[in-house]
C-alpha positions in Angstrom: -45.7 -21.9 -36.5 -42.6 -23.7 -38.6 -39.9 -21.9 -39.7 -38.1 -23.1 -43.1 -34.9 -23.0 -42.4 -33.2 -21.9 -45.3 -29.0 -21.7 -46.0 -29.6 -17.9 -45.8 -31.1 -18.4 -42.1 -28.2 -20.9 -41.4 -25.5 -18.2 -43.1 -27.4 -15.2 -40.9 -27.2 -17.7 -37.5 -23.5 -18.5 -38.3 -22.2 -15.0 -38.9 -24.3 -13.8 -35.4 -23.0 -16.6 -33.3 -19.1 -16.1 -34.7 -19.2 -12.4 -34.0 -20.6 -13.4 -30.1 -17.2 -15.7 -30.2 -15.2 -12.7 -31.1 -16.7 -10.8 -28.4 -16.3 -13.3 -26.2 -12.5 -13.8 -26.9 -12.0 -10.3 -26.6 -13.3 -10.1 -23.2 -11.3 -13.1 -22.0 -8.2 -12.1 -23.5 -8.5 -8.6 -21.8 -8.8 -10.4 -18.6 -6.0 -12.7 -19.4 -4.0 -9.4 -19.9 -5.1 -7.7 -17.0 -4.1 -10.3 -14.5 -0.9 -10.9 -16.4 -0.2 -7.4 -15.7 -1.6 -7.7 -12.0 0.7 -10.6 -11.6 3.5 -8.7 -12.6 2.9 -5.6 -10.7 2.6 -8.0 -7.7 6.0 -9.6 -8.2 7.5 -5.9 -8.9 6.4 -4.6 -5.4 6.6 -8.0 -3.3 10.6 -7.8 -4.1 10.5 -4.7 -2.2 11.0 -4.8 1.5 8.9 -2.3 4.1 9.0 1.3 3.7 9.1 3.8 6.4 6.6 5.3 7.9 6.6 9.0 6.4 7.2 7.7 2.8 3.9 5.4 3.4 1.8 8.5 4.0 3.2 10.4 1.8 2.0 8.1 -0.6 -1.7 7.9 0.6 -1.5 11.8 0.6 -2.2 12.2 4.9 -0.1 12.5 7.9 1.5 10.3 9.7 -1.2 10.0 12.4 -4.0 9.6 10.1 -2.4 6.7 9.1 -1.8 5.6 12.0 -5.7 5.4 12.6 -6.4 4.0 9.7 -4.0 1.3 9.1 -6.5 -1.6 11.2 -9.4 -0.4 8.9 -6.9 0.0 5.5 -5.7 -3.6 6.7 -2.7 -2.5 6.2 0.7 -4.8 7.7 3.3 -3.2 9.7 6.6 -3.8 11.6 7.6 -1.8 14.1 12.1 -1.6 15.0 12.2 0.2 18.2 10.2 3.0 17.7 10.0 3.0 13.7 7.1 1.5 12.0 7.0 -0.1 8.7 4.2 -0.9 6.3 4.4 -3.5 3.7 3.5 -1.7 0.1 1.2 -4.9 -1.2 -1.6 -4.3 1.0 -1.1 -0.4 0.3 -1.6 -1.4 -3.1 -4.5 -3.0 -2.8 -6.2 -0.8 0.2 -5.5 1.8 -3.1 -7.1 -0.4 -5.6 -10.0 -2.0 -3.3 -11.1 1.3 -1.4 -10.1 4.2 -4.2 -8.3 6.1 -1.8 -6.2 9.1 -3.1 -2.4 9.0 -3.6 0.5 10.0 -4.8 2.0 8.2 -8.3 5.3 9.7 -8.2 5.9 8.2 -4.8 5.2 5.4 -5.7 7.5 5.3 -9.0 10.3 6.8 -6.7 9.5 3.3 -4.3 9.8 0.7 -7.0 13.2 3.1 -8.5 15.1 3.0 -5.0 14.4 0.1 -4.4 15.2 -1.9 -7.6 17.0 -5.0 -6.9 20.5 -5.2 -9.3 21.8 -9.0 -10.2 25.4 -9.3 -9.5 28.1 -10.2 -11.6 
């Protein structure tokens, strides 16, 4: 079986294979976007230094011993000053992001607000 190619084939094959370009660019220029946004929302909260241990489970909506016996499975980081503990907010982030866990967005805005870093004059 031949097939004639005709320029109305050719004009029908061009027009399919520029709209699957389009598509295509759309996609990768979403992704583009997305980790341009990721990247930014990384250097937003890696400016910001540990956070105390109530305000981190008041973010993840628990008490303060739940997170405690989570934190190893969460792979969450902590320091602990005397008898404080502190968790890093990056990998609360992404323990957020990776596991869906449930938490508290105005916490989180009232985070990155107190702890906005002002350039001096």
């Amino acid at each position: 079986m031949e097939q004639t190619i005709t320029l109305e084939y050719l004009y029908q094959r061009t027009v399919s294979m520029e709209e699957t370009l389009q598509l295509i660019l759309g996609i990768l220029t979403k992704e583009e976007k997305k980790r341009q946004s990721e990247k930014e929302d990384k250097d937003e909260l890696t400016g910001i230094p540990p956070i105390p241990n109530s305000l981190a489970a008041k973010l993840l909506r628990m008490s303060t011993r739940q997170l405690q016996r989570v934190r190893r499975r969460y792979k969450l980081t902590w320091i602990e000053r005397g008898r404080e503990v502190y968790y890093h907010i990056v990998p609360i982030v992404r323990a957020i992001t990776n596991l869906q866990l449930k938490w508290n967005e105005a916490v989180l805005e009232e985070i990155k607000k107190s702890n906005r870093k002002f350039p001096r004059l």
